[in-house]
Residue frames as qw, qx, qy, qz and C-alpha x, y, z in Angstrom:
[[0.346, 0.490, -0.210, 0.772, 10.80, -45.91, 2.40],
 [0.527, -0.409, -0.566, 0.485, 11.10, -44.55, 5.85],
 [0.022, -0.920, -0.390, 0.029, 9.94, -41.78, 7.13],
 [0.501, -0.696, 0.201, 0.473, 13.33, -40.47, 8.05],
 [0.472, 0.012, 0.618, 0.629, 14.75, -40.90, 4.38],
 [0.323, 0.680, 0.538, 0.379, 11.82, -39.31, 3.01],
 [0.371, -0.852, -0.068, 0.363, 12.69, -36.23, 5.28],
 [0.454, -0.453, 0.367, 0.673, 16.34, -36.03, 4.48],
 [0.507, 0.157, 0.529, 0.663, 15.33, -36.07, 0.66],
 [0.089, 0.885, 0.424, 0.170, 12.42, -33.49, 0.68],
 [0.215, -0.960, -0.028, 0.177, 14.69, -30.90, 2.22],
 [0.437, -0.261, 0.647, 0.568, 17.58, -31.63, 0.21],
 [0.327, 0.424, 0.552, 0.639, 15.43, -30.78, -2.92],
 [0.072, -0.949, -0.307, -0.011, 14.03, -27.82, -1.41],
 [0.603, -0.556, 0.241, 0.519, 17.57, -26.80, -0.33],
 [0.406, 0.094, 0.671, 0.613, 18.71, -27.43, -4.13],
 [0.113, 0.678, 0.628, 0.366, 15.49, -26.02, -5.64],
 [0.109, -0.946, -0.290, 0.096, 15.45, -22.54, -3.91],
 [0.601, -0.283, 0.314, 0.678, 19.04, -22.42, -4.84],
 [0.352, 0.251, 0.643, 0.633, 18.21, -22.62, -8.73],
 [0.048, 0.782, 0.546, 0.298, 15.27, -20.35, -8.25],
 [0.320, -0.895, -0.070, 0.303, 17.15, -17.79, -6.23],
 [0.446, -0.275, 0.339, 0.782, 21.13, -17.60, -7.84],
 [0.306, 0.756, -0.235, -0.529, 20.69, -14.63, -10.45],
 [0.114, 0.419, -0.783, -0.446, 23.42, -16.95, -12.80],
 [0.561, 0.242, 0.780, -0.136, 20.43, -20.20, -12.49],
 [0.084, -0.181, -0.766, -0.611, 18.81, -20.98, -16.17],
 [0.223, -0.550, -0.697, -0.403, 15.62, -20.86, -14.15],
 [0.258, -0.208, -0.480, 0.812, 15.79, -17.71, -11.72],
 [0.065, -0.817, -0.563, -0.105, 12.88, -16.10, -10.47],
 [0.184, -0.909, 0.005, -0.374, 13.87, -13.96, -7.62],
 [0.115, 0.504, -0.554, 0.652, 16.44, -13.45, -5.01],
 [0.609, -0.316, 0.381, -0.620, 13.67, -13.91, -2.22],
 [0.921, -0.038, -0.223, -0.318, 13.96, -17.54, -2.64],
 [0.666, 0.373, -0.591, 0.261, 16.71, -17.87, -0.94],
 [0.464, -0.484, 0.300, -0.679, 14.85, -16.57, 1.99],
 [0.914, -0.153, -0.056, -0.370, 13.55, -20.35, 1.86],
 [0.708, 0.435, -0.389, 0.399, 16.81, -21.62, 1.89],
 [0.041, -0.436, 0.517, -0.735, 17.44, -20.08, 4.86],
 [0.725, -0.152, -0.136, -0.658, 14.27, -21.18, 6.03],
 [0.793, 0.401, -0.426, -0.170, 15.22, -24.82, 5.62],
 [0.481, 0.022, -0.613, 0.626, 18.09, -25.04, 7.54],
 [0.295, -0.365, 0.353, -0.809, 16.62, -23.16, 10.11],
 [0.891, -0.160, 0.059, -0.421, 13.89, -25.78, 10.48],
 [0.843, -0.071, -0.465, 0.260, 16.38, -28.72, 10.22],
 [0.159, 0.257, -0.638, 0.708, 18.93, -27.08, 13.09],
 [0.475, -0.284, 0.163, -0.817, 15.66, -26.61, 14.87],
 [0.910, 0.043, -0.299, -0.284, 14.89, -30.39, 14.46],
 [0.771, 0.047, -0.597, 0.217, 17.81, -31.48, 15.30],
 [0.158, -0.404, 0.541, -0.721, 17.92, -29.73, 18.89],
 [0.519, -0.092, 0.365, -0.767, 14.33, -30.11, 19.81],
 [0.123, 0.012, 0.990, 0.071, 13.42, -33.40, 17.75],
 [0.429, 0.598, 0.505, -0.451, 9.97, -31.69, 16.23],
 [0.008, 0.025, -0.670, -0.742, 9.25, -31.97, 12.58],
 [0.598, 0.294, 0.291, -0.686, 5.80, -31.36, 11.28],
 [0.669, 0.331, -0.431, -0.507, 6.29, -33.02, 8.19],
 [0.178, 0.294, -0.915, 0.212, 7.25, -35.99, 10.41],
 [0.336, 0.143, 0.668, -0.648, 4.06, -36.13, 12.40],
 [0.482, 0.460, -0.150, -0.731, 2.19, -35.80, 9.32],
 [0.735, 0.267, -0.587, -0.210, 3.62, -39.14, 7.65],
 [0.092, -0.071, 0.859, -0.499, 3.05, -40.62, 10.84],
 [0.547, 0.274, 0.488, -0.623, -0.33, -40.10, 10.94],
 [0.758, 0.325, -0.025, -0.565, -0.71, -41.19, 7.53],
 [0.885, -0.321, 0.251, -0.225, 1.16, -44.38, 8.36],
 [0.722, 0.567, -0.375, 0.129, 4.34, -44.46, 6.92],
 [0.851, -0.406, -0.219, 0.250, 6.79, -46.45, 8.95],
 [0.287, -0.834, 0.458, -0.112, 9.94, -45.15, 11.05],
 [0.525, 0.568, -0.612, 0.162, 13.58, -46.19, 10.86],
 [0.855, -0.071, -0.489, 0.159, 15.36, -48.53, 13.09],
 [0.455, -0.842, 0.184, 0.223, 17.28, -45.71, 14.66],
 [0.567, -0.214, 0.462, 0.647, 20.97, -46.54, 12.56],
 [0.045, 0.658, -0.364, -0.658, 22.06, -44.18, 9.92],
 [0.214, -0.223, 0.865, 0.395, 22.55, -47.11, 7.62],
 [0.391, 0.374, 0.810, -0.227, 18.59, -47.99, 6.97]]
């Protein structure tokens, strides 16, 4: 798996997960303030996609997980 894919999916279950743990109607709601992370989230992808910095990207770089081709499709 590419580094890029593993990206898209970690923040897509965070996304999802701070949903379930924030909506009041969730089966497993904590608090409200988790949707702070949610916010959060996107804030850091829009931020990515301007500037092209992820940390969690550098990170599974360094611990040698490969990088996509560049095409959507990979």
């Amino acid at each position: 798996m590419t580094i890029e894919r593993v990206i898209r999916i970690m923040a897509g279950f965070f996304v999802l997960l701070s949903l379930a743990l924030g909506y009041q109607g969730s089966p497993i709601f904590v608090s409200e303030w988790f949707l702070a992370f949610t916010a959060f989230v996107g804030l850091n992808l829009l931020q990515s996609g301007f500037t092209g910095f992820c940390p969690p990207e550098k990170l599974m770089e360094k611990m040698g997980m490969k990088r996509s081709n560049g095409s959507c499709g990979s």
